[in-house]
C-alpha positions as CSV (number, residue, x, y, z in Angstrom):
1,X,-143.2,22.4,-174.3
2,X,-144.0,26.4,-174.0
3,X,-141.9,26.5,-177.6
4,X,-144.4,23.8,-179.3
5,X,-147.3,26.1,-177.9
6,X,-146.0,29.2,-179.2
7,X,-145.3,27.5,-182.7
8,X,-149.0,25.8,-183.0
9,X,-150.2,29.5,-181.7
10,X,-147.9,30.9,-184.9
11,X,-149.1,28.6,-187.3
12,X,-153.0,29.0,-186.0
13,X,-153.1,32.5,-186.7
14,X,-151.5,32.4,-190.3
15,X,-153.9,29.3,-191.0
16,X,-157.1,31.0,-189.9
17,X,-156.2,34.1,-191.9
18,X,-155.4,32.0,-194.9
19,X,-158.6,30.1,-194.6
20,X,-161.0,33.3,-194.4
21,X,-159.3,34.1,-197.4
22,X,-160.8,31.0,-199.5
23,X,-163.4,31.9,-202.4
24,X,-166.1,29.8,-202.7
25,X,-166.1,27.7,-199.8
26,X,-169.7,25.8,-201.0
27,X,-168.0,25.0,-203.7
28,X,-165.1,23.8,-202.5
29,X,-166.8,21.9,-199.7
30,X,-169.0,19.7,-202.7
31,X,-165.5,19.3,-204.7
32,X,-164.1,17.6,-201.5
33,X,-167.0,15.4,-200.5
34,X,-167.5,14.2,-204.3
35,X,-163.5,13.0,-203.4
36,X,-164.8,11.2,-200.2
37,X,-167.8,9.6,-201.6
38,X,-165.7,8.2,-204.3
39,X,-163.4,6.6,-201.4
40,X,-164.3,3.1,-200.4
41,X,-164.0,3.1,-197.0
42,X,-165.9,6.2,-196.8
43,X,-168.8,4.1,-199.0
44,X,-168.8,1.7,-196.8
45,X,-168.8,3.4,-194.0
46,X,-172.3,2.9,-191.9
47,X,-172.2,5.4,-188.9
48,X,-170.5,8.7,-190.2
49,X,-169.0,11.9,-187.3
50,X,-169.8,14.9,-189.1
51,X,-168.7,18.5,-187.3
52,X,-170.9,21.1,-188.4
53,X,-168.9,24.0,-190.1
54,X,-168.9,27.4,-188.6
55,X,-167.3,30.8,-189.1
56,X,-164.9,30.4,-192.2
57,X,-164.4,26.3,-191.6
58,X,-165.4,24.4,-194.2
59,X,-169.3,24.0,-194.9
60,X,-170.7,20.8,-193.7
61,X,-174.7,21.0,-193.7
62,X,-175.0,20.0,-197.7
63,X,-172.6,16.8,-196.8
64,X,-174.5,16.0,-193.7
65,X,-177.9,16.4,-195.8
66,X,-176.5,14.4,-198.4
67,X,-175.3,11.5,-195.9
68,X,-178.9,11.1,-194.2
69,X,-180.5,10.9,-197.8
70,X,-178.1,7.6,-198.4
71,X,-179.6,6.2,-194.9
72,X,-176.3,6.4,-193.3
73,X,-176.9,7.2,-189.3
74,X,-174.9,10.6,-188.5
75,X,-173.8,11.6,-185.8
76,X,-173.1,15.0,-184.4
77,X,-171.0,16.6,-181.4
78,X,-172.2,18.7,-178.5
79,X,-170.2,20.6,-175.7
80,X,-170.8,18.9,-172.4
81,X,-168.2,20.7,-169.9
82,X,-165.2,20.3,-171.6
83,X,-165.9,17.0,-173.7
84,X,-167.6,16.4,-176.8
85,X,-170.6,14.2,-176.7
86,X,-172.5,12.5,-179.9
87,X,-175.9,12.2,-180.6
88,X,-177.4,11.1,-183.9
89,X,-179.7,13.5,-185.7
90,X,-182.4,12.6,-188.6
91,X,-182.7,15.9,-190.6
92,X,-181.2,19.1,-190.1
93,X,-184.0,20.2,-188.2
94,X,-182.7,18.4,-185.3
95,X,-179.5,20.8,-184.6
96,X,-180.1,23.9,-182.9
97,X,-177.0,26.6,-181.8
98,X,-175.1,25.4,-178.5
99,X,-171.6,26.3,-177.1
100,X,-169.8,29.1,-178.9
101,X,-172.7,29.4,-181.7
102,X,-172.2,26.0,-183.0
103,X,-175.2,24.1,-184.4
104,X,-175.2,20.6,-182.2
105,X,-178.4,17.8,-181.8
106,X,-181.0,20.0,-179.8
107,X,-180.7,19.5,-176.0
108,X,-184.1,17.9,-176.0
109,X,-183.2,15.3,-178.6
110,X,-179.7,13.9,-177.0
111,X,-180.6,11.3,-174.5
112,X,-182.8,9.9,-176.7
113,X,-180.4,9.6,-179.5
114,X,-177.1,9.5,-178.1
115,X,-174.4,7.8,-179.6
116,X,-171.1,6.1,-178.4
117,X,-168.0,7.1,-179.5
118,X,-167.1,3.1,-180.6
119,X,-170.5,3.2,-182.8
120,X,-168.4,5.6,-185.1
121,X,-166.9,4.1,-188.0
122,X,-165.8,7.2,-189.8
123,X,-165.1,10.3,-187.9
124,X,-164.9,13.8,-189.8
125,X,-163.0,16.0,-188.1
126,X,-162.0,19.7,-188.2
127,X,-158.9,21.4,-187.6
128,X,-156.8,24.4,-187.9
129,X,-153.7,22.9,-189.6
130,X,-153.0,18.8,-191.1
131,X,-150.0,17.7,-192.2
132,X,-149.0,14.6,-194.4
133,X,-148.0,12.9,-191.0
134,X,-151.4,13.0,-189.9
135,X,-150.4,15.9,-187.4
136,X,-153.8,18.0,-186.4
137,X,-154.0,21.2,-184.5
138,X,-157.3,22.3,-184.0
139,X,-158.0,25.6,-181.6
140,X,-156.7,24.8,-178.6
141,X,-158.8,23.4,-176.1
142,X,-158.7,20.2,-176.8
143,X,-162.0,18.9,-177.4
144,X,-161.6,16.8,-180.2
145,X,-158.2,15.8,-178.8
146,X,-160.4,14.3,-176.2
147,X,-163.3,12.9,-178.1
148,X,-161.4,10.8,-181.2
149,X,-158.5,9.3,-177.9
150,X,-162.3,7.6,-177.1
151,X,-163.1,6.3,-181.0
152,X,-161.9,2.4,-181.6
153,X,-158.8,1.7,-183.2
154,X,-160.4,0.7,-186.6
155,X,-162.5,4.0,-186.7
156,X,-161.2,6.0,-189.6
157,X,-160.0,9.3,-188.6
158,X,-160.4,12.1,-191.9
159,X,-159.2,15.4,-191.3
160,X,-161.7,18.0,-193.7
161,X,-160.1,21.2,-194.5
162,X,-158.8,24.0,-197.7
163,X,-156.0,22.9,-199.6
164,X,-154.2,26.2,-197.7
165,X,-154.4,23.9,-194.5
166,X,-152.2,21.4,-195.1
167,X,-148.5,22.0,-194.6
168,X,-145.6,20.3,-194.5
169,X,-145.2,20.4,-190.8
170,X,-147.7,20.8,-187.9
171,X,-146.3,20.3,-184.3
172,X,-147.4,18.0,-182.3
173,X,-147.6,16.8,-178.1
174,X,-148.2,13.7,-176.6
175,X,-152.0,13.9,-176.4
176,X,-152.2,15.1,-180.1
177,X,-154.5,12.7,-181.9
178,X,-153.3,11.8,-185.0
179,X,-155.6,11.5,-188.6
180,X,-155.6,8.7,-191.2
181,X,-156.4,10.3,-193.7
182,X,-156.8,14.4,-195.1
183,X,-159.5,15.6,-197.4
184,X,-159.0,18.6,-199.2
185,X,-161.4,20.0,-202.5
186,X,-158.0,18.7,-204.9
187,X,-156.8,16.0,-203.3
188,X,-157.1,12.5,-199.8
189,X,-153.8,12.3,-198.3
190,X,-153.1,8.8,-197.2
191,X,-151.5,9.6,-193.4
192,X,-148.9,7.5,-192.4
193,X,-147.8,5.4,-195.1
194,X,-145.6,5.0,-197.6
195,X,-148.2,6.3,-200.3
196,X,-149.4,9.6,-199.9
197,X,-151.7,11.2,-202.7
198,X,-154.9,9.4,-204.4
């Protein structure tokens, strides 16, 4: 097990310096959310888990704007302890910086507007590295580990990152949650299946 940690610790630090390496990440960000508009299950999708970008991840505020223009209800994480939580916001206006300098719903808005992790029907989530297996590794704490083992089955699982991200092999452990699908600015890996790029 201390050799899987030691290789996802490997492959975190070449990732992350590949992906502060990416020009243009607006850009890129609108190229890969054009791809998941055009997606039907992302169309019809009602309740939508955006993370909001931060440091050299890629951007998510445009997206998230966009999503609340086409009435869909977003929801957004927030650190509670060492577990995500979801509320739903209604403009950007409603996320203020939380844990570790990440915009979440503002503190004052979350009981109000929580959310339950089975209201989700797609759930957007970052990472580190993907691979075509729908292998994640995200930073290491295991947040989001946590949050999408509590998502329904049905809930589609997308993981959003560079085109550098994706590699042919992430390593995985038993409490690794697994994606459905990858979004990249040039192409949506189908996870899992026999057919693989759209």
């Amino acid at each position: 097990m201390n050799d899987v940690r030691e290789e996802k610790q490997r492959l975190r630090d070449r990732m992350r310096a590949l992906r502060r390496a990416e020009p243009d990440p607006d850009g890129q960000s609108r190229r890969l959310f054009a791809r998941l508009e055009a997606m039907p299950e992302f169309q019809t999708a009602q309740t939508v888990l955006f993370y909001v970008g931060v440091r050299d991840e890629l951007p998510t505020l445009a997206a998230i704007e966009a999503g609340l223009h086409r009435q869909r209800t977003i929801a957004v994480p927030y650190c509670e302890g060492r577990h995500l939580k979801l509320a739903t916001i209604k403009s950007l206006d409603d996320l203020g910086k939380g844990a570790f300098g990440i915009l979440e719903p503002r503190e004052e808005l979350r009981d109000s507007q929580q959310l339950a992790p089975s209201a989700v029907d797609v759930a957007l989530v970052p990472g580190v590295a993907f691979d075509q297996s729908g292998n994640r590794i995200g930073y290491g704490q295991g947040y989001y580990d946590r949050l999408l083992s509590e998502l329904r089955v049905s809930c589609l699982k997308i993981g959003v990152a560079f085109d550098c991200q994706v590699v042919p092999h992430v390593p995985s452990e038993p409490h690794d949650q697994q994606m459905d699908w990858n979004a990249t600015p040039t192409q949506i890996i189908r996870c899992r299946s026999e057919s693989s790029n759209e």
